[in-house]
C-alpha positions in Angstrom: 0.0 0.0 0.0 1.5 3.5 -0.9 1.2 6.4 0.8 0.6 10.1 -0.1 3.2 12.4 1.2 2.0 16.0 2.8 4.4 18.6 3.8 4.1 21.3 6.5 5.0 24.3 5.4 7.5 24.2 8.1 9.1 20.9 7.1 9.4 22.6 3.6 11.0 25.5 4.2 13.6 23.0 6.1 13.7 20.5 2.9 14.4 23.8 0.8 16.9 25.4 2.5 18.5 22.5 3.1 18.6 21.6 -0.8 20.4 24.8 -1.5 23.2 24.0 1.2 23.9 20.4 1.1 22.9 18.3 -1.9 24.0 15.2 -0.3 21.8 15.5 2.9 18.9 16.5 -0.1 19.6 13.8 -2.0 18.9 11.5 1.2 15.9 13.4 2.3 14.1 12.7 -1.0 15.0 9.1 -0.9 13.5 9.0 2.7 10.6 10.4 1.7 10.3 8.1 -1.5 10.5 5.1 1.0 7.8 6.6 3.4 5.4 6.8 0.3 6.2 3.4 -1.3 7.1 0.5 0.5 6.5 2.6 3.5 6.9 3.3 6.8 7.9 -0.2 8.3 11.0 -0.3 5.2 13.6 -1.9 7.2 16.1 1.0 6.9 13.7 3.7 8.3 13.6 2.2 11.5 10.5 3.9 12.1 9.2 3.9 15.5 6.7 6.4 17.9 8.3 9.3 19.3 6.1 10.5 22.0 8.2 13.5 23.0 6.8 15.4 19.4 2.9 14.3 20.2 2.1 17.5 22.6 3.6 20.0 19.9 1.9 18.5 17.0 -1.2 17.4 18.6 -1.1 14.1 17.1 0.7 10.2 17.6 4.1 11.7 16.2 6.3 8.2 14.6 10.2 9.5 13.7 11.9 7.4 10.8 15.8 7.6 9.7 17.0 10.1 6.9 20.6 8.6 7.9 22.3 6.8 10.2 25.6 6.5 11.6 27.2 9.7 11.4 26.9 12.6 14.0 23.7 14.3 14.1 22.8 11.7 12.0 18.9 13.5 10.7 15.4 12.2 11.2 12.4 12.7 10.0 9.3 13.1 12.4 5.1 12.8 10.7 2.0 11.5 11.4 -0.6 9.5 10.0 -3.5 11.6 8.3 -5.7 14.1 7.9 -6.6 11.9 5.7 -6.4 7.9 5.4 -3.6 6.6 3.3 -1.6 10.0 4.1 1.6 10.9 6.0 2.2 14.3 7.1 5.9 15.4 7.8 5.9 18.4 10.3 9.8 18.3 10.7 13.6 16.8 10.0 16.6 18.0 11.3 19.4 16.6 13.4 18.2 13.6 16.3 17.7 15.1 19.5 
């Protein structure tokens, strides 16, 4: 089952400035994304998993996924299921906490 990808405009001003400083980190960010939509979420590499700390400041079941691994500040990715079925919503990425 695939899933349709939303963006906060937060998490695209993020995605955007980040594409004009590091390509590399970019280029990783789209393939994360691309892996959230199709397999999805539970692709092995994602490590997905619920990250309760986000779920007061979104106001929703926050799950955080990998955009890399293994390097310092290695970046995730945090979203939530919905508004609507069959959607994920990405409110931020940036460095793990």
């Amino acid at each position: 089952m695939g899933y349709s990808i939303d963006i906060t405009t937060d998490a695209s001003a993020i995605i955007a400035k980040t594409k004009k400083r590091d390509q590399a980190k970019s280029k990783k960010i789209a393939k994360t994304l691309a892996l959230l939509a199709e397999p999805g979420p539970d692709y092995p590499s994602l490590r997905t998993h619920r990250y309760e700390n986000f779920d007061k400041r979104f106001g929703a079941p926050i799950w955080q996924s990998n955009i890399e691994t293994g390097t310092p500040s290695a970046w995730r990715i945090w979203w939530f299921h919905g508004p609507k079925d069959g959607t994920i919503t990405i409110v931020d990425l940036g460095p793990h906490p």
